[in-house]
CHARMM-style PDB file with segment names, atoms N, HN, CA, C and O in Angstrom:
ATOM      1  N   UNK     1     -26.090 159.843-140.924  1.00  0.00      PROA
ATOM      2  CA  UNK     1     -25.013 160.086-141.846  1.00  0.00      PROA
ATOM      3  C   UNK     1     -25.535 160.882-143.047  1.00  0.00      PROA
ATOM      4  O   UNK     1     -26.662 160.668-143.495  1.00  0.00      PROA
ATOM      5  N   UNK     2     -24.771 161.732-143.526  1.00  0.00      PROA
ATOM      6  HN  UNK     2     -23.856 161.906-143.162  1.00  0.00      PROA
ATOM      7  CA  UNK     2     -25.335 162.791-144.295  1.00  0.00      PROA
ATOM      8  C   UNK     2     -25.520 161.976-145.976  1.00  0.00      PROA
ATOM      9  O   UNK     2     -24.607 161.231-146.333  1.00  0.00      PROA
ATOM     10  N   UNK     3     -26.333 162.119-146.603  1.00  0.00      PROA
ATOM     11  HN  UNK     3     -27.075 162.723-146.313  1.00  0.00      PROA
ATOM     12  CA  UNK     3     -26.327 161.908-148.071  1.00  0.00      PROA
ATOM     13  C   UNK     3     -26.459 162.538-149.020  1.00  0.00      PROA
ATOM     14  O   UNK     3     -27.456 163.245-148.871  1.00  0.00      PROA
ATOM     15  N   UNK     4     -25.760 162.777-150.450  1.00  0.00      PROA
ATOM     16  HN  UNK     4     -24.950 162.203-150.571  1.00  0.00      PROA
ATOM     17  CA  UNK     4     -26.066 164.076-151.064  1.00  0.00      PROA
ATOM     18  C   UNK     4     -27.471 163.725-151.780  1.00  0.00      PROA
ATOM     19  O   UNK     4     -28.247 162.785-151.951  1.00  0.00      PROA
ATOM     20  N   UNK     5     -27.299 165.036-152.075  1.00  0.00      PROA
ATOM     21  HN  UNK     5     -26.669 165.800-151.937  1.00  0.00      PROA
ATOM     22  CA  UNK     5     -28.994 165.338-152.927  1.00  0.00      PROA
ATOM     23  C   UNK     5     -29.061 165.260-154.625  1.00  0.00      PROA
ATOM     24  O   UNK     5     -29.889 164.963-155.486  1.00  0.00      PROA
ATOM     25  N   UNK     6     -27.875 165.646-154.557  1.00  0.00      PROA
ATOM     26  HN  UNK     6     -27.202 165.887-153.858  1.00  0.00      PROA
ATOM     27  CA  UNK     6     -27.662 165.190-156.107  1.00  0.00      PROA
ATOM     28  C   UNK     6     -26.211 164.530-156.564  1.00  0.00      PROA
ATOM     29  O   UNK     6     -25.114 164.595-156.010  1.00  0.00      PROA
ATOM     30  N   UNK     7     -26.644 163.837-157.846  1.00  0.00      PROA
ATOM     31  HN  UNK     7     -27.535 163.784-158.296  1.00  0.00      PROA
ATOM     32  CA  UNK     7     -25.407 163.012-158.365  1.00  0.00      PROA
ATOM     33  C   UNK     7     -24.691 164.615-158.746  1.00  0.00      PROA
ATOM     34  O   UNK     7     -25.218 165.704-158.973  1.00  0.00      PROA
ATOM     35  N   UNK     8     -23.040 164.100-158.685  1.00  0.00      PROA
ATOM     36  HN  UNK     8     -22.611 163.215-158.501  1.00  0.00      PROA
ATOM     37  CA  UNK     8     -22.337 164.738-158.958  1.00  0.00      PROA
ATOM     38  C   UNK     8     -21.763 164.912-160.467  1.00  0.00      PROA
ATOM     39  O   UNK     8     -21.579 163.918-161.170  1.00  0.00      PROA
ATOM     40  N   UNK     9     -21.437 166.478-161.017  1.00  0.00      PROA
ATOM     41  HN  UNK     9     -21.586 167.285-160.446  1.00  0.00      PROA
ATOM     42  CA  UNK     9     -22.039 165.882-162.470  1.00  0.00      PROA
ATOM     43  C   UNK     9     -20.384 165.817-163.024  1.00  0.00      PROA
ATOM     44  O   UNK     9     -19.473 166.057-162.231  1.00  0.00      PROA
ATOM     45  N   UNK    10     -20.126 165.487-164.390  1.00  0.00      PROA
ATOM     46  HN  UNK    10     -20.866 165.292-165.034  1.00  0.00      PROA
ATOM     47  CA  UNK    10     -18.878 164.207-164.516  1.00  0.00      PROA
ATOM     48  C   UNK    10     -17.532 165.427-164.618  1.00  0.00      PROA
ATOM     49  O   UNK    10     -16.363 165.044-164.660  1.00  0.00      PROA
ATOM     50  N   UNK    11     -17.988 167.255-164.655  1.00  0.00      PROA
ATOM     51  HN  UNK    11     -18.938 167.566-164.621  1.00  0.00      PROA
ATOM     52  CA  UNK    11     -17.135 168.203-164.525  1.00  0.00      PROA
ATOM     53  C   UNK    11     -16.827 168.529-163.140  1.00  0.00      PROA
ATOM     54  O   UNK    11     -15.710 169.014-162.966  1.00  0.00      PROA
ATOM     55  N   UNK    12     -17.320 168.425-162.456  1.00  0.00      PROA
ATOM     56  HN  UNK    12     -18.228 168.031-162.597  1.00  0.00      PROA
ATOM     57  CA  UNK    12     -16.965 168.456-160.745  1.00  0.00      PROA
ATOM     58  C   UNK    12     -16.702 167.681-160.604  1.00  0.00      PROA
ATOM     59  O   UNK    12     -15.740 167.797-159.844  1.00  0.00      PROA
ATOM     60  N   UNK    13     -16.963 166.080-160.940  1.00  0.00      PROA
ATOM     61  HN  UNK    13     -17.744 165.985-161.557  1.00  0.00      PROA
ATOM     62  CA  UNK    13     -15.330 165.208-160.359  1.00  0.00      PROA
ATOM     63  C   UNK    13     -14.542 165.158-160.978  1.00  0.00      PROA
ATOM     64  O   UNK    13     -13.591 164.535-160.507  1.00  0.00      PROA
ATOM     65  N   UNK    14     -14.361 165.705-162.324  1.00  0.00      PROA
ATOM     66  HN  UNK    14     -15.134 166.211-162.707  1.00  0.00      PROA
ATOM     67  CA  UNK    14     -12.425 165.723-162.952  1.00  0.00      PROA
ATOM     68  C   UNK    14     -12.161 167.128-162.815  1.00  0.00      PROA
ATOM     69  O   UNK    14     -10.977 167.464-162.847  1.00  0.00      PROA
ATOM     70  N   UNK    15     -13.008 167.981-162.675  1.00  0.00      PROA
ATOM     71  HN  UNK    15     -13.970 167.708-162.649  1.00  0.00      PROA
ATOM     72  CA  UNK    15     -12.205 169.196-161.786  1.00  0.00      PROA
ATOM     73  C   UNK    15     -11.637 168.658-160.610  1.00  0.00      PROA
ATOM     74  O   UNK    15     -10.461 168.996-160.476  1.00  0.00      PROA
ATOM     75  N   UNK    16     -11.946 168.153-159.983  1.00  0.00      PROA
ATOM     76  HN  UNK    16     -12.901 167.878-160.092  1.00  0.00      PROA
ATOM     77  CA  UNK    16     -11.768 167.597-158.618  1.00  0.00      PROA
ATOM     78  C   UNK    16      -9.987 166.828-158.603  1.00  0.00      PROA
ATOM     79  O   UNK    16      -8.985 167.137-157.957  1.00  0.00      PROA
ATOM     80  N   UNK    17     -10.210 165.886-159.496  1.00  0.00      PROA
ATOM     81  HN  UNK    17     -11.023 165.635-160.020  1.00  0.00      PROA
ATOM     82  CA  UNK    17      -9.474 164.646-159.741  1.00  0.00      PROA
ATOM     83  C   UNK    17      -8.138 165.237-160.875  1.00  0.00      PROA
ATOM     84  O   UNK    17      -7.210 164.599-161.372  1.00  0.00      PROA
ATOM     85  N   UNK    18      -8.480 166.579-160.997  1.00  0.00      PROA
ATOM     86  HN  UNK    18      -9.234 167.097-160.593  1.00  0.00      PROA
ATOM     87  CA  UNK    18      -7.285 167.301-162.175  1.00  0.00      PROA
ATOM     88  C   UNK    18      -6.039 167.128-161.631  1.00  0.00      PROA
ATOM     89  O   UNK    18      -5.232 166.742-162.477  1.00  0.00      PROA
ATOM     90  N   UNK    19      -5.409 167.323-160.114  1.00  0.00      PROA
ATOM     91  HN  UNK    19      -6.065 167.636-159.427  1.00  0.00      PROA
ATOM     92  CA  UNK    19      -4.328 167.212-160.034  1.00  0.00      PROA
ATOM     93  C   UNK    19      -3.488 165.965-159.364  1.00  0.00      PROA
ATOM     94  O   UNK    19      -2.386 165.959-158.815  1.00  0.00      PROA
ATOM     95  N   UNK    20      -4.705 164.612-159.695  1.00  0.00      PROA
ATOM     96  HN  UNK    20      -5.600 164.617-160.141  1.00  0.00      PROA
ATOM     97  CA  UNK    20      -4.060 163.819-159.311  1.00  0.00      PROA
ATOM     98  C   UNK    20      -3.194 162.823-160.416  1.00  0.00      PROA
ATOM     99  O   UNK    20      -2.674 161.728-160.203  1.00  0.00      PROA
ATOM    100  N   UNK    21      -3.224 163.294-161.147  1.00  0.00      PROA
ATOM    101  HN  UNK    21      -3.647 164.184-161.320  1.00  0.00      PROA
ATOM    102  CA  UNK    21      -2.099 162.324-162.280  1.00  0.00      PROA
ATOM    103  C   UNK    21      -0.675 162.433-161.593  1.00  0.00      PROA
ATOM    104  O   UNK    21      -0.463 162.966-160.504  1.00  0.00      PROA
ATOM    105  N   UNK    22       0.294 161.814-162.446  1.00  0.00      PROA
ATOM    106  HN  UNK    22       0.122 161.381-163.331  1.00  0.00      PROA
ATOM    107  CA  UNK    22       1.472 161.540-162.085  1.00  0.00      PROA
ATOM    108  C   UNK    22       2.753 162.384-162.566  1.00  0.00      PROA
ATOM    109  O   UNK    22       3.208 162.021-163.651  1.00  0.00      PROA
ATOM    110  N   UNK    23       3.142 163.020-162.188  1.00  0.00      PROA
ATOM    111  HN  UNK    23       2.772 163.315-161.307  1.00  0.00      PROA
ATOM    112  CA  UNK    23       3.967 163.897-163.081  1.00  0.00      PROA
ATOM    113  C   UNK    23       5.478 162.836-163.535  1.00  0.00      PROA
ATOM    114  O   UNK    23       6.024 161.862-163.014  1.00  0.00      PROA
ATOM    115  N   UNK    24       5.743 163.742-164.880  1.00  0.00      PROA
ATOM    116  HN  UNK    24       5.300 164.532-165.303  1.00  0.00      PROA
ATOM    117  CA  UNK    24       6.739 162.711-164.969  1.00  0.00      PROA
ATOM    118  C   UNK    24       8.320 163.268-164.645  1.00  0.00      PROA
ATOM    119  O   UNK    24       8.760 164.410-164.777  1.00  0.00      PROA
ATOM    120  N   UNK    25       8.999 162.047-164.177  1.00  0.00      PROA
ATOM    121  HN  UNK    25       8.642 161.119-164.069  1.00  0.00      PROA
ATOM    122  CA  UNK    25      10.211 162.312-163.414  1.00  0.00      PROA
ATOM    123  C   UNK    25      11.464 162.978-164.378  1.00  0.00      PROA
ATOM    124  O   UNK    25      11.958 162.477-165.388  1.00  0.00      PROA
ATOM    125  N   UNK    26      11.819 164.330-163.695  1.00  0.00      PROA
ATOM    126  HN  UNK    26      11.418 164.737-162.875  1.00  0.00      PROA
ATOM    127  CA  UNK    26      12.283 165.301-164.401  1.00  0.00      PROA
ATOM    128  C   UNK    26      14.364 165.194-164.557  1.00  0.00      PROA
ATOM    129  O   UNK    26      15.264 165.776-163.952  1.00  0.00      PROA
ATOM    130  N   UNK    27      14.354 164.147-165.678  1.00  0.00      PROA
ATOM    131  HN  UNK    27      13.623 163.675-166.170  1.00  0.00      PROA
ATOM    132  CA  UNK    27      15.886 164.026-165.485  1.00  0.00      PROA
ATOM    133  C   UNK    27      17.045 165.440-166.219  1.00  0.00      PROA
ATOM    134  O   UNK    27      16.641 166.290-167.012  1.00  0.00      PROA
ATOM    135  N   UNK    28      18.199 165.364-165.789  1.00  0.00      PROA
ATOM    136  HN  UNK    28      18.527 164.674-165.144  1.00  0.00      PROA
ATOM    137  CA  UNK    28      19.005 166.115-166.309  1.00  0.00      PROA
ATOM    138  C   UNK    28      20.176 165.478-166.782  1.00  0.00      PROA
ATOM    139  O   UNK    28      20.163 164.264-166.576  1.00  0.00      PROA
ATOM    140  N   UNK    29      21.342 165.980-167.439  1.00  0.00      PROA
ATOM    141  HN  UNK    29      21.353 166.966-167.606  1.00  0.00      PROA
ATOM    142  CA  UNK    29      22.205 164.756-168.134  1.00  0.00      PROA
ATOM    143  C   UNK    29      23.448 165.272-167.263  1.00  0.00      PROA
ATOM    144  O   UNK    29      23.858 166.413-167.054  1.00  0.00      PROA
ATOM    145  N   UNK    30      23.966 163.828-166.766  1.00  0.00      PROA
ATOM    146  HN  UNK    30      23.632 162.901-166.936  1.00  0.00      PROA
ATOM    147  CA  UNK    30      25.317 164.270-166.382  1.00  0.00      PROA
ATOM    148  C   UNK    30      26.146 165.027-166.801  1.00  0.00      PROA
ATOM    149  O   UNK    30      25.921 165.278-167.985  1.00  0.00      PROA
ATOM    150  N   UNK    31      27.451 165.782-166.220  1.00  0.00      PROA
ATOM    151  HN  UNK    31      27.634 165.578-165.258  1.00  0.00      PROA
ATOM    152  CA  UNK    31      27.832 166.857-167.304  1.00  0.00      PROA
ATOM    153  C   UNK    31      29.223 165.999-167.399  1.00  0.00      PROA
ATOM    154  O   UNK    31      30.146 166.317-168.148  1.00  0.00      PROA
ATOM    155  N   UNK    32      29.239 164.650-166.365  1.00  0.00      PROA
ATOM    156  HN  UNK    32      28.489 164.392-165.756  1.00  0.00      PROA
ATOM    157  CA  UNK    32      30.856 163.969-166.891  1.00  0.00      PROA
ATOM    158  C   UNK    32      30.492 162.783-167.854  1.00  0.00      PROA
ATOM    159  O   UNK    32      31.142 162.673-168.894  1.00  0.00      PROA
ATOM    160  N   UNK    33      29.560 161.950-167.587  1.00  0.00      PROA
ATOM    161  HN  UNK    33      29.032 162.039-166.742  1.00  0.00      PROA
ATOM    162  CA  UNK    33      29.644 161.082-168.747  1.00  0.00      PROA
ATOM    163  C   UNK    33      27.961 161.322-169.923  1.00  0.00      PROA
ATOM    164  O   UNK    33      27.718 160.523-170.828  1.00  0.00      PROA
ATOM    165  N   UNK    34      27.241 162.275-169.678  1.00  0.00      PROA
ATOM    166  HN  UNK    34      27.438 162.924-168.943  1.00  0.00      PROA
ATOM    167  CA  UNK    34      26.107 162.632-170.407  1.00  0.00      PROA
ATOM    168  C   UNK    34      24.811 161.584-170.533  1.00  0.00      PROA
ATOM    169  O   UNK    34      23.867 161.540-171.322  1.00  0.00      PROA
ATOM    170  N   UNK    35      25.221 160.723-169.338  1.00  0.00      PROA
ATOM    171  HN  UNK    35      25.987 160.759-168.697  1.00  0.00      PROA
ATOM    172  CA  UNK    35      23.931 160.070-169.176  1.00  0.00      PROA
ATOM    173  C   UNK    35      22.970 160.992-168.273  1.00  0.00      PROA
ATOM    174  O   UNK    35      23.270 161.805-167.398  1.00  0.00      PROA
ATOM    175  N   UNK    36      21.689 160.591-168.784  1.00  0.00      PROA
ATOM    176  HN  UNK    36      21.445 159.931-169.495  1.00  0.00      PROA
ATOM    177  CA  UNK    36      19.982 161.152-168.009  1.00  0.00      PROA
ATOM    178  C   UNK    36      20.085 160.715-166.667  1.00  0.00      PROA
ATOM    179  O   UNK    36      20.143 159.502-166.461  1.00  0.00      PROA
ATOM    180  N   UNK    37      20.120 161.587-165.631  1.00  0.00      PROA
ATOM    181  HN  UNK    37      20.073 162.572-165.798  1.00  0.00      PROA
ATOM    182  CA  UNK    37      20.295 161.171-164.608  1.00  0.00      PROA
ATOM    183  C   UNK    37      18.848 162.133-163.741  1.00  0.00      PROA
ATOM    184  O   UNK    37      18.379 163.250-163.959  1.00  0.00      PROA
ATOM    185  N   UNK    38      18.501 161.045-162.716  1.00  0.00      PROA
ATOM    186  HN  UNK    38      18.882 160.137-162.539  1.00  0.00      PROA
ATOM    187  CA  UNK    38      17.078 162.370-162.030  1.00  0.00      PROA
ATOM    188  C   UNK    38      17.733 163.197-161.311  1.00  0.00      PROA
ATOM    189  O   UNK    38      18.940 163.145-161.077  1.00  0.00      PROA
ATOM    190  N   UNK    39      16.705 164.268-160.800  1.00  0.00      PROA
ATOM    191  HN  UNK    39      15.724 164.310-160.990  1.00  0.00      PROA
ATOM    192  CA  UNK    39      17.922 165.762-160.485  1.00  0.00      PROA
ATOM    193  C   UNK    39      18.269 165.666-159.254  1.00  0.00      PROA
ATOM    194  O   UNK    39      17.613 164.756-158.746  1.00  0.00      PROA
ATOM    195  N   UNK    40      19.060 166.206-158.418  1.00  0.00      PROA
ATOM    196  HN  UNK    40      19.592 166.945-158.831  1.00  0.00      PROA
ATOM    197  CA  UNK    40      19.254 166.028-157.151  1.00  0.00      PROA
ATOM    198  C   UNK    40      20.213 164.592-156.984  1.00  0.00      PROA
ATOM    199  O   UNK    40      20.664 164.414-155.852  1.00  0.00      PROA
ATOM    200  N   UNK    41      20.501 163.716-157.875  1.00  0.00      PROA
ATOM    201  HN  UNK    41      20.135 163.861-158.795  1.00  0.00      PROA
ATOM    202  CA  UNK    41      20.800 162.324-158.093  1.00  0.00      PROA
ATOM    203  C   UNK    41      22.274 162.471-157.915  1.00  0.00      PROA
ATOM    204  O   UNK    41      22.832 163.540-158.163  1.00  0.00      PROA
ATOM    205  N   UNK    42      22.887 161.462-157.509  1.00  0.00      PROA
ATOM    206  HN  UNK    42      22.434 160.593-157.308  1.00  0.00      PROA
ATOM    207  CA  UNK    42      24.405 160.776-157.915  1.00  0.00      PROA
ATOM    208  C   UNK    42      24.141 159.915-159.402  1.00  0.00      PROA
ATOM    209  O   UNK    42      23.199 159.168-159.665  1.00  0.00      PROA
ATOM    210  N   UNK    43      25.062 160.213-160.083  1.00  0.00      PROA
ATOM    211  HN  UNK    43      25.827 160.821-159.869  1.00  0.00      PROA
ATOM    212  CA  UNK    43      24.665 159.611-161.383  1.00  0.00      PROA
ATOM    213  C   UNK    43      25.164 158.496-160.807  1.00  0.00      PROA
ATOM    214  O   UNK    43      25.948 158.654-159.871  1.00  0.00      PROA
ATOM    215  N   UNK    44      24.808 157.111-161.253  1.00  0.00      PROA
ATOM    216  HN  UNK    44      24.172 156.984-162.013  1.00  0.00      PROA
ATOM    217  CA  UNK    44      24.815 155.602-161.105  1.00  0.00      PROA
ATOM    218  C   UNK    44      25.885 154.954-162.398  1.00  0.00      PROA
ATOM    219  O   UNK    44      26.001 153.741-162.570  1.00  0.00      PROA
ATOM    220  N   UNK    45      26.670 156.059-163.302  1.00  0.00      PROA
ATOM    221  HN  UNK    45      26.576 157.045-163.162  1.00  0.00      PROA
ATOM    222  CA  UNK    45      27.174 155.291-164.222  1.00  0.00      PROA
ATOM    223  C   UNK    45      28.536 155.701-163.505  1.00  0.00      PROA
ATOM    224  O   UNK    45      29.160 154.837-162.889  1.00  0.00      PROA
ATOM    225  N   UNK    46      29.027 157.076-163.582  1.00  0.00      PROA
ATOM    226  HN  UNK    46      28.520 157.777-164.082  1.00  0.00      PROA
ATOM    227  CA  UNK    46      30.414 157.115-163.294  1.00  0.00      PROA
ATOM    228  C   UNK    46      30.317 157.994-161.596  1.00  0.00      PROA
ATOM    229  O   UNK    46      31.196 158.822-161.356  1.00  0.00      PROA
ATOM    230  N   UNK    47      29.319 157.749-160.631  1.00  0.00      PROA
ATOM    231  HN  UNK    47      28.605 157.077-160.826  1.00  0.00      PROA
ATOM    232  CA  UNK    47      29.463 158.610-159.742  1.00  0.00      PROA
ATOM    233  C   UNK    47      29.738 160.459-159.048  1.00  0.00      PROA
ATOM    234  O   UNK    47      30.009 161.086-158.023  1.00  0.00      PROA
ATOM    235  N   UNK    48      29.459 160.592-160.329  1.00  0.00      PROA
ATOM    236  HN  UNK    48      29.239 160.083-161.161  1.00  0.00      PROA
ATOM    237  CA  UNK    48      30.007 162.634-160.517  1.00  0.00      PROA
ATOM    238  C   UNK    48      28.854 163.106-159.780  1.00  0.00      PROA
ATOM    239  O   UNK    48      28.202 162.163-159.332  1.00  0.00      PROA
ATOM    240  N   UNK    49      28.466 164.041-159.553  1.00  0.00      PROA
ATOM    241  HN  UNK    49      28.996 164.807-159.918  1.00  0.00      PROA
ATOM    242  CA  UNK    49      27.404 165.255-158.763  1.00  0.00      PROA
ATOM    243  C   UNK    49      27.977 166.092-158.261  1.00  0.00      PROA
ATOM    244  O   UNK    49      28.837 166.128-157.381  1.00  0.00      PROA
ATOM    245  N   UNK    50      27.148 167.284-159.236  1.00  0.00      PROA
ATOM    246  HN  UNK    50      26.450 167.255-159.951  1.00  0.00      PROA
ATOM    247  CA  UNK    50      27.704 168.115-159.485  1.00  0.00      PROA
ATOM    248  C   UNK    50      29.369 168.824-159.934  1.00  0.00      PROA
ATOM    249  O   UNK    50      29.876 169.920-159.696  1.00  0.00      PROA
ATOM    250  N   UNK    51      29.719 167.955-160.462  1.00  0.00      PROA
ATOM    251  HN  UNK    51      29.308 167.064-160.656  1.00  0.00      PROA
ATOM    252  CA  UNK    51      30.582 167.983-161.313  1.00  0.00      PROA
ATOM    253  C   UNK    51      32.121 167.558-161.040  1.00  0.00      PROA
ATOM    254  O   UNK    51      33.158 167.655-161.695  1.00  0.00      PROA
ATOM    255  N   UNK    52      31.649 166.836-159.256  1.00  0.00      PROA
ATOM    256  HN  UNK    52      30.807 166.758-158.724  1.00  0.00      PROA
ATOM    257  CA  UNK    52      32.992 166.694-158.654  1.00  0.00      PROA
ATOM    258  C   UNK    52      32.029 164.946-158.442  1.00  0.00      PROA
ATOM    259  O   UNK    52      30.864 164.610-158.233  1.00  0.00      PROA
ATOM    260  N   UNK    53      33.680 164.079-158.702  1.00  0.00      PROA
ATOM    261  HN  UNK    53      34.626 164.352-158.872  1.00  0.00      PROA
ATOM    262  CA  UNK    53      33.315 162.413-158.310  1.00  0.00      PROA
ATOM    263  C   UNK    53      33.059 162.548-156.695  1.00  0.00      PROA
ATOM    264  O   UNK    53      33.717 163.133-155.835  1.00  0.00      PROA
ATOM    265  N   UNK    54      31.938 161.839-156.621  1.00  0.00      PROA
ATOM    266  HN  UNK    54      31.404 161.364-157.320  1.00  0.00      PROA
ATOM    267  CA  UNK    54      31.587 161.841-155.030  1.00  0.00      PROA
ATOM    268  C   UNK    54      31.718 159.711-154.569  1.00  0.00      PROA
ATOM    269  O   UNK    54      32.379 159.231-153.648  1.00  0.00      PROA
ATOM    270  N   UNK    55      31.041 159.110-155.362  1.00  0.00      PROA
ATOM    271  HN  UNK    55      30.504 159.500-156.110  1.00  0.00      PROA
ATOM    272  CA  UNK    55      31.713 157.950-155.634  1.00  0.00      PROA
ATOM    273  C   UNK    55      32.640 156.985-156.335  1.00  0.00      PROA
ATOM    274  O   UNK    55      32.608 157.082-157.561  1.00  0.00      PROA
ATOM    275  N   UNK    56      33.335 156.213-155.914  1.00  0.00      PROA
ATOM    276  HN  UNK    56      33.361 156.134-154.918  1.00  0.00      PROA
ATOM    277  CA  UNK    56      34.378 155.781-156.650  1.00  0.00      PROA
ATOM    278  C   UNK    56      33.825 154.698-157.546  1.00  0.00      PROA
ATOM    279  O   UNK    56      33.255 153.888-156.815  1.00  0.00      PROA
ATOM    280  N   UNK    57      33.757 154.389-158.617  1.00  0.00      PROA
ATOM    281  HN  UNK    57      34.220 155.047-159.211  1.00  0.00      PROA
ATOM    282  CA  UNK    57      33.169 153.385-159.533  1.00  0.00      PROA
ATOM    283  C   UNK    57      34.210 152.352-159.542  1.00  0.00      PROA
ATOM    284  O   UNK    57      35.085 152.309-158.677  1.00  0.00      PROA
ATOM    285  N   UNK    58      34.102 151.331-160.734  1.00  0.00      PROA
ATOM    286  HN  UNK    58      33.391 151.366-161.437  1.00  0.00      PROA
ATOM    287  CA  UNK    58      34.917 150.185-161.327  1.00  0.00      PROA
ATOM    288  C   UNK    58      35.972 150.651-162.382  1.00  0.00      PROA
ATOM    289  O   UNK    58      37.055 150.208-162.767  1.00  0.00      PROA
ATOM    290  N   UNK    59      35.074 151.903-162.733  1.00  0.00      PROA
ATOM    291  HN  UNK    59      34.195 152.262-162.420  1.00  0.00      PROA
ATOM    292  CA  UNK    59      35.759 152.097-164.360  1.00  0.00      PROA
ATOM    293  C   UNK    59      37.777 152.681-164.050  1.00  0.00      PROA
ATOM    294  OT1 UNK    59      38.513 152.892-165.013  1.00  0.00      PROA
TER     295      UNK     59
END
């Protein structure tokens, strides 16, 4: 089994490790009731996407 020859020094593993953080989740605001909703989403307060009701709520 192969072993390296040298320790790896601490810029080659966070070069390495640069694109593993977490990005953060990119919301947009409803355009019927102006809640933050994530994109691509059915908003969860009054059901709108894209600007037509796709679910029927309580309200």
């Amino acid at each position: 089994m192969a072993v390296p020859k040298r320790r790896q020094s601490n810029q080659k593993t966070r070069s390495r490790r640069a694109h593993d953080f977490l990005t953060p989740r990119q919301l947009t605001f409803c355009s019927n009731c102006g809640k933050a909703v994530p994109t691509h989403r059915i908003c969860g307060t009054c059901g709108h996407y894209m600007g037509r009701a796709v679910i029927k709520t309580g309200d």
